[in-house]
N, C-alpha and C positions, 0 to 999 in steps of 0.2 A: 531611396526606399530599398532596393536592390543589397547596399550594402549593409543598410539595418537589419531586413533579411539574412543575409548571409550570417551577419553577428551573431544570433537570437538561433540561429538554428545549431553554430557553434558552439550553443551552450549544453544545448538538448542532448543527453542521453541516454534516454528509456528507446528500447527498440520500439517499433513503426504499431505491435499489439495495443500499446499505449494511447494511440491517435484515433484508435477506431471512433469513429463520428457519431455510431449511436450510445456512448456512455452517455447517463445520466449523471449530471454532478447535482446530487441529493445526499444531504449533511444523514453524519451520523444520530444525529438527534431524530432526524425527521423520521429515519427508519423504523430507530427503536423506539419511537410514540406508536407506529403503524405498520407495524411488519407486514401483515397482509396485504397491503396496498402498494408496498414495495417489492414483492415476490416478483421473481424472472427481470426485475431491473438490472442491467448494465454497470457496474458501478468503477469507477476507479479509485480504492482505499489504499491509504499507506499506514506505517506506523512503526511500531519497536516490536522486533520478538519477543513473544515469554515464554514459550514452549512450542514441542514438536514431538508430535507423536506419529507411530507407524504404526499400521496394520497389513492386515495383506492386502487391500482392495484400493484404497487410502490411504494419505498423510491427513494430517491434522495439524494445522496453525494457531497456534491462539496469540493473537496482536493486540498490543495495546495502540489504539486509535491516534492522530495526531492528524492536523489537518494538514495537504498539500500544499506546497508555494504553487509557483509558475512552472518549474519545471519539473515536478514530481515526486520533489522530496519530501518526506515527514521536516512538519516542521518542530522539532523536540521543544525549542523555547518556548511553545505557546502550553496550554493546559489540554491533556488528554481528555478527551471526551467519555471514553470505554473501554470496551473491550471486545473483538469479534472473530470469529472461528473462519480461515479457512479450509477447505475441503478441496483437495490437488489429487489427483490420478495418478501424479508422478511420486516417485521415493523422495524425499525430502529428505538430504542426511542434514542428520543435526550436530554434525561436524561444521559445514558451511551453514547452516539455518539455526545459526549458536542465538541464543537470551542475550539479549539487548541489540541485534544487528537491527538495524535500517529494512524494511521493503516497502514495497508498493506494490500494489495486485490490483489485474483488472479481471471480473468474475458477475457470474448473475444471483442476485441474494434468492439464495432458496428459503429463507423462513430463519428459524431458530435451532439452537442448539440442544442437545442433552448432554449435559457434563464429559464431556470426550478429554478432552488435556486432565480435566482434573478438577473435582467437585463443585470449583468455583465457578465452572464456566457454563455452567447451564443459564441455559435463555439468553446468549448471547446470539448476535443477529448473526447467520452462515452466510459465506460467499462461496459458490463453487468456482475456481480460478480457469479462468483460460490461460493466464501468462502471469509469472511474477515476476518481478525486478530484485536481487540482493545488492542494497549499494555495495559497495566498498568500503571498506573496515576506515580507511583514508581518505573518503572521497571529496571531505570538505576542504579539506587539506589542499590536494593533490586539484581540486576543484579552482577555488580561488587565486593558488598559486600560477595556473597557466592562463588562467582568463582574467582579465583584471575589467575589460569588459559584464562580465555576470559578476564578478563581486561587486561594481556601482551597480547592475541592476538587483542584485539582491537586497540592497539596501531598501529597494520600494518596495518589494514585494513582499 
């Protein structure tokens, strides 16, 4: 058990923000049927960039949705769900938070949008972030290549 352990945690690397105990894992569907009922929830979302905007107070995420494996990756091969706005305290440079990267964000859904990236994105469901993840431009790569352990457990997951 110990060594399974050890293996499984050798794959993990989202930092310790990630783990916090009270996320709720509550699907993006379920949100955007009930946004209300979902307000001040915990969530941990991942997915693709599609924009980033600044202002002076805020950054602005708009993500296209993909649901998480096991350890925290957008999973791209499956079918995107939507699309959802975060909302980050911090500068976001969209140098590093370039269209089409990889994240995952852990944040509590404040409600809905009004078009902030760009016309389209109104009434998309908002996360205000406490922490984001940018994978790695190579991380599937650089991923599987040193673990050959989590590439057989990728396969289940």
């Amino acid at each position: 058990m110990i060594l399974t352990s050890l293996l499984l945690s050798a794959c993990s690397t989202l930092p310790l923000a990630f783990e916090d105990p009270h996320i709720t894992k509550i699907s993006y569907t379920e949100v955007n049927a009930d946004i209300e009922s979902s307000k001040n929830t915990l969530v941990r979302w991942g997915g693709v960039i599609a924009d980033v905007k600044n202002d002076e107070n805020f950054s602005w995420m708009e993500v296209i949705f993909y649901p998480l494996d096991y350890y925290g990756r957008p999973k791209i091969n499956k079918p995107s769900e939507g699309r959802f706005i975060i909302k980050s305290p911090e500068f976001l440079d969209p140098k590093d938070y370039a269209k089409n990267r990889e994240i995952v964000t852990v944040g509590v859904i404040e409600g809905r949008t009004e078009h902030i990236t760009s016309p389209d994105s109104s009434e998309l469901p908002l996360i205000k972030a406490t922490a984001i993840h940018l994978w790695p431009i190579n991380y599937r790569d650089n991923y599987y290549g040193h673990c050959r352990f989590c590439y057989f457990m990728q396969l289940f997951w």
